[in-house]
C-alpha positions as CSV (number, residue, x, y, z in Angstrom):
1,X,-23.1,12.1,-36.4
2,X,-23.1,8.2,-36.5
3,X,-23.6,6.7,-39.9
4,X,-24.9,3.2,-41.1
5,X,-24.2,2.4,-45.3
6,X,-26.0,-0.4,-46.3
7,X,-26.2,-2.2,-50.0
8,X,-29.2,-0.4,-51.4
9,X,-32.1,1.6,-50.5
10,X,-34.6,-1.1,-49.6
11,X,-32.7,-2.1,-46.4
12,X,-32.3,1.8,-45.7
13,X,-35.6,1.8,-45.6
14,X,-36.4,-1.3,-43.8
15,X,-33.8,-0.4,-40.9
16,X,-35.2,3.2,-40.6
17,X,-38.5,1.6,-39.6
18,X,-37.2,-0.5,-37.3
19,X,-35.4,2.0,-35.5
20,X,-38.4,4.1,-35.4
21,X,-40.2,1.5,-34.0
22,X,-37.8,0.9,-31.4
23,X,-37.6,4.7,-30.3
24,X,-41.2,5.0,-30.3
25,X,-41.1,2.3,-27.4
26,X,-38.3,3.7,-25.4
27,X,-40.2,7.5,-26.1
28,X,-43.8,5.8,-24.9
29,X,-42.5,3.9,-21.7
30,X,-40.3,7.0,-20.6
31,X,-42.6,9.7,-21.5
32,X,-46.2,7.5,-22.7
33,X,-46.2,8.9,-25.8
34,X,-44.2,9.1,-29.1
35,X,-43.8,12.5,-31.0
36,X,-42.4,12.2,-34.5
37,X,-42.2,14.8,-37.8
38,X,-41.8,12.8,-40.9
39,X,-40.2,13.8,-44.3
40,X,-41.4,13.1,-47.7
41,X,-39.0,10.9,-50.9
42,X,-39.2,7.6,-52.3
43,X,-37.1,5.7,-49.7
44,X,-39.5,7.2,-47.1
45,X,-43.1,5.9,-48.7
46,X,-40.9,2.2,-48.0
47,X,-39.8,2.7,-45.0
48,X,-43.6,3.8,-44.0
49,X,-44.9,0.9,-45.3
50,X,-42.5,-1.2,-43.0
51,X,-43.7,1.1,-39.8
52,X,-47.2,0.8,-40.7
53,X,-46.8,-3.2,-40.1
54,X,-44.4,-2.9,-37.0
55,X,-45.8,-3.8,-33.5
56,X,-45.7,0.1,-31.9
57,X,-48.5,1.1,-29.0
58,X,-50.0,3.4,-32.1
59,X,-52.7,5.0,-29.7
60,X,-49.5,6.8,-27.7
61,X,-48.0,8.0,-31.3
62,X,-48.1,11.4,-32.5
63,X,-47.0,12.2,-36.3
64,X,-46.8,15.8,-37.9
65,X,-45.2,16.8,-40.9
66,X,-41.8,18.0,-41.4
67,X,-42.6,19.8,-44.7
68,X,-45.6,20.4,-46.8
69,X,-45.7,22.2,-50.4
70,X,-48.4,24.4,-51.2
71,X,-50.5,21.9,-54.1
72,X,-54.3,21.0,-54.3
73,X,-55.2,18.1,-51.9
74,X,-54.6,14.7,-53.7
75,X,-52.0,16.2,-55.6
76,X,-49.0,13.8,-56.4
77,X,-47.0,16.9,-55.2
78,X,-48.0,16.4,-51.8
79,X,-46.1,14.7,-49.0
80,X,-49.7,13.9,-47.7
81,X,-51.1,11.6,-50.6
82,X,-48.0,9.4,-50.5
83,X,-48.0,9.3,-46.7
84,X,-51.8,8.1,-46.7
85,X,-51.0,5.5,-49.0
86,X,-48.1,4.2,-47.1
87,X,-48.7,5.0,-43.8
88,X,-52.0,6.0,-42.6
89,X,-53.7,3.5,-44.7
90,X,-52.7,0.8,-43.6
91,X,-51.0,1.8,-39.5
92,X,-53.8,1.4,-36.4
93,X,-52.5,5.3,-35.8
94,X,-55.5,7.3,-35.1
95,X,-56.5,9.8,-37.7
96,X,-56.5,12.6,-35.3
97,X,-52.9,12.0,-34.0
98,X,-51.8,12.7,-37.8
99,X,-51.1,16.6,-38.0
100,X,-51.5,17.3,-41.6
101,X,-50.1,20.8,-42.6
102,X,-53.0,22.8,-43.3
103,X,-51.5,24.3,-47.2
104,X,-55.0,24.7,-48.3
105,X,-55.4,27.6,-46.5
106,X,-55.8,31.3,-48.6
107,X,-53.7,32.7,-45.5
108,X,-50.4,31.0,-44.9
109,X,-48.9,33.1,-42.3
110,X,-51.8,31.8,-40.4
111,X,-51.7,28.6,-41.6
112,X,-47.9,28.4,-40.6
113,X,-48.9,29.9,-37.1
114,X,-51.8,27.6,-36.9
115,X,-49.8,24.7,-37.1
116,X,-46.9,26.1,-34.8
117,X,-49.7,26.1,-32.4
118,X,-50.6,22.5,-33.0
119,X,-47.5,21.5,-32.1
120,X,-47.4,23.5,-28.6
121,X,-50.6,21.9,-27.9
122,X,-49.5,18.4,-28.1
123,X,-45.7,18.7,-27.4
124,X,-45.6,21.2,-24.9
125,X,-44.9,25.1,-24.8
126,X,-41.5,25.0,-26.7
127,X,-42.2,21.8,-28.6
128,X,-39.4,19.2,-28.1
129,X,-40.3,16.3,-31.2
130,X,-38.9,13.0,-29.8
131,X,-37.7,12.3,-33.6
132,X,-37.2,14.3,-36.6
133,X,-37.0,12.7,-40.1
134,X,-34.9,14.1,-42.4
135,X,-34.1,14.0,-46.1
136,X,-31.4,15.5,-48.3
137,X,-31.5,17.2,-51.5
138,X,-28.7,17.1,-54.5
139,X,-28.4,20.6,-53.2
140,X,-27.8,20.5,-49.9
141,X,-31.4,21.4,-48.7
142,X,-33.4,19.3,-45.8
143,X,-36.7,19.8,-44.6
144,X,-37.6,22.8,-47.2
145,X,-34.8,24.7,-45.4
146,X,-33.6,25.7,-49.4
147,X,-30.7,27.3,-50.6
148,X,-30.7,31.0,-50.5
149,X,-34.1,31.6,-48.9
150,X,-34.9,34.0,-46.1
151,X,-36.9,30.4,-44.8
152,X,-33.2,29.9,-43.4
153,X,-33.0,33.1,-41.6
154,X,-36.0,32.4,-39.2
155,X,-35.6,32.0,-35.2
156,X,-38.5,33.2,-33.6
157,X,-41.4,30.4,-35.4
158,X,-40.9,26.6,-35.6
159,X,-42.9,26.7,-39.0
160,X,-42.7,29.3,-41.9
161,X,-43.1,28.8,-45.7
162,X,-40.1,29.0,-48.0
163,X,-40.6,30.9,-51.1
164,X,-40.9,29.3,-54.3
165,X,-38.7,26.1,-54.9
166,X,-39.1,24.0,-57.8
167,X,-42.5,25.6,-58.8
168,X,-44.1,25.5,-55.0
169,X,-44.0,27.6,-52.4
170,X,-43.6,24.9,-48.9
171,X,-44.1,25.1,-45.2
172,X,-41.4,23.7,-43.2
173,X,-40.5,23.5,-39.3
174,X,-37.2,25.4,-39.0
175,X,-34.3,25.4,-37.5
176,X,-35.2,26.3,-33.8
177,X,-37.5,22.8,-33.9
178,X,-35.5,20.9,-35.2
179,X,-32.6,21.3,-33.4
180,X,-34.4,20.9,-30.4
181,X,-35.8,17.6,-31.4
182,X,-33.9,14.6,-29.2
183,X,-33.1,12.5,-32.5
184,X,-32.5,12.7,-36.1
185,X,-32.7,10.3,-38.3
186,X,-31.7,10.7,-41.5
187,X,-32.6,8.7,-45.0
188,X,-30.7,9.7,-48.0
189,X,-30.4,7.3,-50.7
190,X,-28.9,7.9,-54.7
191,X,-26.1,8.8,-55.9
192,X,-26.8,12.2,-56.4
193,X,-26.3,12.9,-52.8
194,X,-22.9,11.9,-52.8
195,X,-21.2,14.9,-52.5
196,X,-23.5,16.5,-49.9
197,X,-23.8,13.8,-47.6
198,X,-19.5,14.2,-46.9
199,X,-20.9,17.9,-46.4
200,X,-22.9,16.9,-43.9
201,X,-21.0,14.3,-42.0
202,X,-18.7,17.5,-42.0
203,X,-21.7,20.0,-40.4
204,X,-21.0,22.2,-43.6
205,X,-23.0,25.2,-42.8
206,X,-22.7,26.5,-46.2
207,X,-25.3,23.9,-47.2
208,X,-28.7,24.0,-45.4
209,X,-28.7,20.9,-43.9
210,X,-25.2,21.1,-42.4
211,X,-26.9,23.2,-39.8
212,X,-28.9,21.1,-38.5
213,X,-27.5,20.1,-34.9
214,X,-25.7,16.7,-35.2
215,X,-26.3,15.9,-31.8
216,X,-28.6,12.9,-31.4
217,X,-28.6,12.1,-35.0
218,X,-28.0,9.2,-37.0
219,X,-27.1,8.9,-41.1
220,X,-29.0,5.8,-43.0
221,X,-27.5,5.4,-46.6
222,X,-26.9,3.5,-49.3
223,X,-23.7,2.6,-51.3
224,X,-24.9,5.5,-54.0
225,X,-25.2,7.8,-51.7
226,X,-22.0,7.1,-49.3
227,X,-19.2,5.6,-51.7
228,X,-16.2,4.8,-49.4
229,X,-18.0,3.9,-46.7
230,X,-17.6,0.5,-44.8
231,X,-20.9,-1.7,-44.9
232,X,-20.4,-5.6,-42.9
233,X,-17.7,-7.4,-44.3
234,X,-17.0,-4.4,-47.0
235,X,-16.9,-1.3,-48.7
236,X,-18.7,0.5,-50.6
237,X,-17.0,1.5,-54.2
């Protein structure tokens, strides 16, 4: 996996856009169109507000969520609410090429199929994603792929819901879709996730995100979260 440290999370953030932006044109003028899963954080809502403002053929860009907890709409729990605000606000990407995850529903196993078959429709059969944004928790977790859940055990759906996690139960594409996707870009930023990003530089499958396919993927951090690490001209301490 290829890494890129810079001084602090702002200009993670501004570089993830802008390398979103540039694989959205190389997906859109190899394939004409641009199929991206986005993850939720604080770095993330800045980075969204960057893309919404970057020069991308919108109409060819197709956006679904990589995770969803289950929480009333508007909730400030909710991956949605911040995305509207900084994304779909404010981006020229046409409200029906968003695929919100449909947690509302009284029947999440069909929910969680529903949306697996949203993502055949527009991606294909066996949905290949051209990008997959990915977080990381303190505690090794990406996606809601958490520690100790059976969510990490399944291989024949590309969404299920996790059980509970910090209060909420979540539906999250798994492993078989996001390995499959042709990059990963992933935004990690604090100092909290020291320790687990050296996990998973090191594909440490005995944290959750260490099995996640490094092939095609690329590490943005900051200094807090990748102490050591050479930035231009330096490194971080």
């Amino acid at each position: 996996m290829n890494i890129e440290v810079f001084p602090d999370s702002g200009l993670v953030a501004e570089r993830a856009a802008s390398i979103i932006a540039d694989l959205a044109w190389e997906a859109i003028a190899s394939r004409g169109f641009f199929t991206m899963a986005v993850s939720g954080g604080h770095t993330p809502w800045i980075m969204f507000r960057w893309l919404a403002a970057a020069r991308i053929p919108w109409r060819a860009v197709h956006v679904f969520q990589v995770d969803e907890r289950v929480a009333p709409a508007g909730h400030a729990d909710r991956n949605l609410t911040h995305l509207r605000e900084s994304l779909l606000s404010d981006s020229p990407l046409p409200p029906d090429q968003f695929y919100a995850m449909p947690v509302e529903w009284p029947d999440l196993d069909a929910a969680a199929g529903s949306y697996a078959a949203t993502l055949r429709t527009v991606v294909g059969e066996v949905p290949v994603i051209d990008l997959a944004h990915l977080g990381l928790g303190p505690d090794g977790h990406t996606a809601s792929l958490v520690p100790g859940d059976p969510v990490l055990n399944v291989e024949n759906a590309d969404v299920a819901f996790s059980g509970p996690y910090q209060g909420r139960r979540r539906m999250t594409l798994t492993y078989p879709i996001l390995n499959r996707a042709r990059r990963k870009l992933w935004v990690v930023t604090g100092d909290d996730k020291a320790g687990m990003v050296t996990r998973l530089l090191d594909a440490d499958p005995g944290i959750p995100a260490g099995r996640v396919r490094s092939d095609g993927a690329l590490l943005l951090a900051d200094c807090a979260a990748a102490p050591g690490h050479r930035i231009t001209g330096t490194v971080c301490v």
